[in-house]
N, C-alpha and C positions, 0 to 999 in steps of 0.2 A: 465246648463252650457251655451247654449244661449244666457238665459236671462243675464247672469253675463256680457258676452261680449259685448250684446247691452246695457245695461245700463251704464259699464265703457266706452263703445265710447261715450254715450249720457253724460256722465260726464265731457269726457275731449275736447269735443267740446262744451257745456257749460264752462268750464274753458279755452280754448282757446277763444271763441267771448268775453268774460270778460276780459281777457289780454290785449285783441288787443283793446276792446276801451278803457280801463283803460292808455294805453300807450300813445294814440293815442291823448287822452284828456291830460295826463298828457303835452305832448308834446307840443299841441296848448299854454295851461296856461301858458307854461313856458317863451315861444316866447310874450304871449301878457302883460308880467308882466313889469310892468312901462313903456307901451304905450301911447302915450298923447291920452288926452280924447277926441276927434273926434273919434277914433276909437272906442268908448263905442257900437254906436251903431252898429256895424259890430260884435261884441262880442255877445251885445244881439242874435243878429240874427243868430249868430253859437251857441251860447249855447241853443238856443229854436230845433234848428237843429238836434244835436246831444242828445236833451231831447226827440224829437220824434222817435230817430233812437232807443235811448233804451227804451223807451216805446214800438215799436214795436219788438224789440228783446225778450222783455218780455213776453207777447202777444207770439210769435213763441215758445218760451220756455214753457210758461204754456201748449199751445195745447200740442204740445209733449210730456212731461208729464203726458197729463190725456189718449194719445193715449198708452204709454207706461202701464199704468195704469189698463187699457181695456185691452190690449195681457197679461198681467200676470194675471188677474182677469179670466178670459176666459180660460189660462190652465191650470189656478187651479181647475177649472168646470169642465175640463173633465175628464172621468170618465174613473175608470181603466180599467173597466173589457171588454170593448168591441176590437173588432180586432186590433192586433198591427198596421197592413199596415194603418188603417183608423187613430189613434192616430198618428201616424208618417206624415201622410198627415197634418191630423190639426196643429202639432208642425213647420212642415215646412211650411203651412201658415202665421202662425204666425211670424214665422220667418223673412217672405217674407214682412209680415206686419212693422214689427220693421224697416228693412231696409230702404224701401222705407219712413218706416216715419223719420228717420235722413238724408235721401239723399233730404226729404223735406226743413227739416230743416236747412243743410245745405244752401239750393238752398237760401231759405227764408235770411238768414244770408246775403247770399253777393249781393243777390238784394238790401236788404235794405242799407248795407255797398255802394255797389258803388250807388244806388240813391243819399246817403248822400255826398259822394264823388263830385258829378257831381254840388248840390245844393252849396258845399265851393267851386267847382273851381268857379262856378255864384258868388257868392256872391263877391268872392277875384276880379273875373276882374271886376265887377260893381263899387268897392271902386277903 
């Protein structure tokens, strides 16, 4: 049961950073659609931007995933017959494990979101 909850939070914060730059680009596009072409080059330089932000989003995703991967691989290793209290410790490691690694994940998310943020306010006041 756990596992089911951290996996659905790791789904819909995965589905939530996906939203939010799907919007967020969709948004920019929409604003920069039959701009005169001087602005070309300020397009480039936000769309290479926001290429590096989800390439790093991805990158934070896959880790998580292979972390998620490892805590369920690992309580499936353990073994039944030994002391409840020592199983119950391990399960709450694990636990302890999962969290901390979407509270990573999260952190990872809006570092990279406001770094990206900070690089279009530069960009916008330089044009």
């Amino acid at each position: 049961m756990m596992y089911d909850q951290v996996l659905e939070k790791l789904r819909k914060a995965t589905e939530l950073a996906l939203q939010v730059q799907q919007d967020m680009f969709q948004t920019w596009a929409n604003y920069w659609a039959g701009r005169p072409a001087q602005v070309q080059a300020l397009q480039k330089k936000w769309a290479d931007l926001f290429s590096d932000l989800l390439k790093k989003q991805q990158e934070t995703l896959e880790a998580q995933v292979k972390v998620g991967l490892k805590i369920i691989e690992e309580a499936f290793a353990m073994p039944t017959g030994k002391d409840t209290e020592e199983l119950r410790g391990r399960l709450s490691e694990d636990w302890k494990k999962s969290v901390e690694s979407l509270r990573q994940l999260a952190e990872a998310q809006l570092q990279a979101f406001q770094a990206a943020v900070t690089k279009q306010a530069e960009l916008a006041t330089k044009s």
